[in-house]
C-alpha positions, 0 to 999 in steps of 0.5 A: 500500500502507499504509505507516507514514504512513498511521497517523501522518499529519499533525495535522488533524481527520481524523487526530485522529478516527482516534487517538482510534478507535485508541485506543477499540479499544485500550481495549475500547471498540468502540462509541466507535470504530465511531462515529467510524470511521463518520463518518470514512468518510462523509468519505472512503469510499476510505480503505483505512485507515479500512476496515481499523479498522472491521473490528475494530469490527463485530459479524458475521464477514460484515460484517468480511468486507465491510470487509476485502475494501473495503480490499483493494479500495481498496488491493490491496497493503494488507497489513493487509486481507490478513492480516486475509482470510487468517485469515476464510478470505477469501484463500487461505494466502500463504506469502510473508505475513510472521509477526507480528514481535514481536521488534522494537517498530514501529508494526502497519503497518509490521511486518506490511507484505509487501514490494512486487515489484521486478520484473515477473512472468512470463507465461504458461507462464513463469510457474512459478505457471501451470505448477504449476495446470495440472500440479495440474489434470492430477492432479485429473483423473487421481486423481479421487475418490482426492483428500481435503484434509479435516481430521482433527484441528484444532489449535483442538480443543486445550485450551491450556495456561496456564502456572502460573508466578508473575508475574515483576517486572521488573527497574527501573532505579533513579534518583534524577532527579525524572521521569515517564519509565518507569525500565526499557526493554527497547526503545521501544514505539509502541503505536497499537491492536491489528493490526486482524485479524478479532474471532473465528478460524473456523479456523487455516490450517495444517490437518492431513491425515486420518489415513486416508483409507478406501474405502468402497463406492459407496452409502456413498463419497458420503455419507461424503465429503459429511459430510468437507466438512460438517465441515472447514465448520463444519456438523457437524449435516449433517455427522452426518446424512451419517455416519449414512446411512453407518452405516446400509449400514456399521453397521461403518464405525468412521471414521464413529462417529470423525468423528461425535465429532469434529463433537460435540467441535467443538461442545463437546458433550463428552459425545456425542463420548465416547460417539461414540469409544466406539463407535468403540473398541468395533466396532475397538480397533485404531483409533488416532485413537479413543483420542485423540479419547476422551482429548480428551473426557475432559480437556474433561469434567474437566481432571483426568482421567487420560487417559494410558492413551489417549494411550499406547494411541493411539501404541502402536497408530501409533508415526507418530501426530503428533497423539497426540505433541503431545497427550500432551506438552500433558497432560504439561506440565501435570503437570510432567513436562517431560523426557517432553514433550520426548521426545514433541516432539521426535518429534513434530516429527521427524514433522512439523517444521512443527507449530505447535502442536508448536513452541508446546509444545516452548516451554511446557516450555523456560519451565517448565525455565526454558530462556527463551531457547530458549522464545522461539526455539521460540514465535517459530517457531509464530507463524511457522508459523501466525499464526492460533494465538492460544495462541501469543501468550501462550506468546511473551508469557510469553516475553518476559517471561521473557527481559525483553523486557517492552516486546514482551511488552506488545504481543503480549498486546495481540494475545492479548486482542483474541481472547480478551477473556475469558481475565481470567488474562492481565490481570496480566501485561498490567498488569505489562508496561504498568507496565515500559513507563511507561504507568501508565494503562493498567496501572490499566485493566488491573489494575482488570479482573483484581482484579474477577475475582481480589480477593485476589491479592497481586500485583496489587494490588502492581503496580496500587499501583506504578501509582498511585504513579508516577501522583502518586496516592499515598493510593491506592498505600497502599490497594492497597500495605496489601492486597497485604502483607495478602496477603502480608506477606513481599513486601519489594517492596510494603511498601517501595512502602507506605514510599514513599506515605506519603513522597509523602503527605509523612508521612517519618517513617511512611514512615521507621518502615515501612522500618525496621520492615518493609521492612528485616528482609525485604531478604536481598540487596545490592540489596534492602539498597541500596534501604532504605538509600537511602530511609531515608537519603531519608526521615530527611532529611526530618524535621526535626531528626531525625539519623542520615541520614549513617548510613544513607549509609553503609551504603550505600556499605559494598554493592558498587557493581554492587549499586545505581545509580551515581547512588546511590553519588554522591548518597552521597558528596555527603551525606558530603562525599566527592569521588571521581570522579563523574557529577553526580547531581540531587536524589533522585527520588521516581519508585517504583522496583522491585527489581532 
């Protein structure tokens, strides 16, 4: 089985080449690592390793198929290949496959690996998977046609909510030692590349039951089945032809003009899925399944649309309808009404426990209620119940962050945008946690592709400008500091970090007459005060012949003490000739610091 030394190995030319390709597939750039995986593999074509990596590279689904199941081949315990054939569809669903476990940061491999068997199984009829196949097998036989297993609504059928919530800073811890070392750590990441998982999802694993399962008579039954399996594999224009033939003998037949919307829907042909549930409604408004799908339509044409007439007819009409619960909480969530939401969710999942999606929207409305700690617990569920949901990455992310985990935040965004390289929103936050981290670098890389797509955002050039300034480049730390006060010249934050380029650009009085002059009249807490008082007193140092330093001291030390490090109680007391009990204290940093 892969196991952690796999990824680490020992230096020689091999194990370079596969950093680097790590670090190609870390930063988008997929050609680079093809490329060098390739020639690895040429070198060795029975590393399982190597064979996982490139199935993140390649460009169809058949041929990230192929490598994964060549992995898996070469090493049968391989927990990454199985992982990564369970979401292509290539395994069936292992209920003893671990969730991803973003709560602690270790290397991929090791946190997704599924443990060894200690003991040997059973055989034969002892064996309780055996027994449970051959009793299956009975009921087959026995139920016959009476069996269905196909989907009715798809959770990916979904719009999912991006959470309208500003960018929460990170609180830093304050030094003043002269290091390069990141100031705050929730825990100590191991960055090494994205879970090599599959590019694109075809679909989740946790399907749901039809709503109902209708008899139809003998000429029409194999056709409407036909179309189910036709829709539950992705073939919805067979899987129309099939309903259309049922209509033709069952003009009547509201399930088929349902199912017709839904393969329309699955092709985002919104328009003709409305019209498909129109249908339905108008031959039987009795029809719960029709309003939801005609809500669904409705938000995917305009999501400003008032669709809760629907959504409330829907459950009128089926008081045990999960599906319409969870939607019509989703839409009240993005209306702010979070205390409805819950209500519905909790039902929703008094119907069905095991919904991820109920799961991931019970924590969108606790972060919005500002209930971080039961969202983190909620979104951890969903992932553990479907590890396929890509939403759920960004809803635990934003969870993360909220309970300052931002070390965890950072690797599970890391996930979100391998599968969805175009949701440019989620950069910001990326970019922030990379900056909470200490990997100044990629927080640029980031950053850069956010303010392409949002060129006015105050907070993104704040955080790209703490970025640069930790990067020793502060002339473009100014620039990006001066645009983020000229979008918003109430942040304290960025016009403190301008102070403090213009001090690493060793222009101490700018960086003193800044402070002073901005940054100070916006400090309304002790912390914020401490953090001018500190640096002023650093900057006037600075000047020659220019006094005052001693004041701003102590001002400093006037602020209750949990208000600043204690670092900064201590340099203090030294420029002041006090001596109380201490800790030594090297000279000042000129590491940027954040508010805290």
């Amino acid at each position: 089985m892969a196991d952690e030394d796999e990824l680490t190995p020992s230096e020689t030319g091999e194990n370079t080449m596969l950093r680097e390709a790590q670090e190609a597939v870390r930063q988008g750039d997929r050609v680079r690592a093809r490329d060098l995986l390739t020639r690895l593999l040429k070198t060795d074509q029975n590393n399982a390793t190597y064979w996982v990596w490139l199935s993140t590279v390649v460009d169809s689904a058949k041929e990230r198929l192929y490598c994964l199941q060549t992995a898996l081949k070469l090493d049968p315990e391989n927990a990454a290949a199985k992982r990564g054939l369970l979401i292509l569809g290539g395994l069936a669903p292992d209920n003893a496959a671990p969730p991803f476990p973003l709560n602690r940061p270790r290397s991929w491999e090791d946190a997704i690996a599924i443990p060894r068997e200690q003991t040997e199984k059973p055989r034969g009829w002892a064996n309780p998977v055996v027994r449970v196949l051959v009793i299956l097998g009975i009921l087959v036989v026995a139920g016959g046609g009476f069996i269905g297993g196909y989907n009715l609504f798809r959770p990916g059928g979904t719009i999912p909510l991006i959470l309208r919530t500003s960018t929460p800073r990170p609180t830093f811890t304050v030094s003043n030692t002269p290091t390069n070392t990141p100031l705050f750590r929730t825990a100590t990441p191991t960055f090494l590349g994205p879970t090599p998982l599959s590019y694109f999802l075809a679909a989740t694993y946790t399907s749901t039951p039809l709503y109902v399962i209708t008899e139809h008579p003998v000429l029409t039954s194999n056709s409407f089945e036909a179309g189910l399996r036709f829709l539950d594999n992705g073939d919805y224009e067979t899987a129309r032809v099939q309903f259309d033939q049922v209509l033709q003998n069952e003009p009547e037949a509201v399930d088929a003009y349902y199912y017709i919307g839904e393969s329309y829907r699955c092709e985002q042909k919104y328009e003709k899925a409305r019209d498909a549930y129109q249908q339905a409604i108008e031959i039987n408004s009795s029809f719960a399944p029709a309003f939801l799908g005609r809500a669904r339509a409705r938000l995917a044409l305009d999501p400003d649309a008032d669709v809760l007439a629907d959504l409330d007819n829907a459950i009128a009409l089926d008081p045990l309808f999960t599906e319409a619960y969870i939607e019509r909480a989703a839409y009240l969530i993005g209306r702010g009404s979070h205390n409805a939401a819950l209500s519905d969710l909790e039902t929703a999942l008094e119907l069905n426990p095991n919904s991820p999606l109920a799961w991931m929207y019970l924590a969108q409305a606790q972060l919005e209620m500002g209930d971080a700690e039961e969202a983190l617990q909620s979104a951890l569920k969903a992932n553990q119940l479907d590890l396929t949901l890509i939403p759920v990455y960004l809803t635990l992310a934003q969870a993360y962050v909220a309970t300052g985990q931002t070390a965890e935040a950072a690797a599970v965004l890391q996930t979100y945008t391998i599968y969805e390289p175009e949701d440019v929103s989620v950069f910001l936050t990326l970019g922030t946690a990379y900056n909470a981290v200490g990997d100044y670098q990629a927080a640029v890389e980031i950053l850069n592709r956010f303010i392409e797509e949002n060129p006015r955002n105050a907070e993104a050039y704040f955080q790209r400008g703490l970025a640069y300034l930790n990067l020793d480049s502060p002339n473009l730390a100014e620039q990006d500091f001066k645009k983020a006060v000229g979008y918003d010249p109430a942040d304290f934050d960025s016009h403190l970090g301008l102070a403090r380029a213009y001090f690493e650009q060793d222009k101490p009085g700018d960086a003193y007459v800044q402070a002073e002059t901005n940054a100070l009249p916006l400090a309304k807490t002790d912390q914020t005060k401490a953090q001018c008082y500190y640096w002023e007193a650093i900057f006037l140092e600075a000047i020659p012949d220019k006094p005052g330093a001693n004041a701003y001291w102590r001002r400093l030390l006037q602020l209750p003490a949990d208000a600043m490090p204690e670092e900064w109680r201590n340099t203090a007391f030294d420029k002041l000739g006090v001596t109380p009990t201490r800790t030594a204290t090297p000279r000042p940093s000129r590491t940027p610091t954040k508010t805290p």
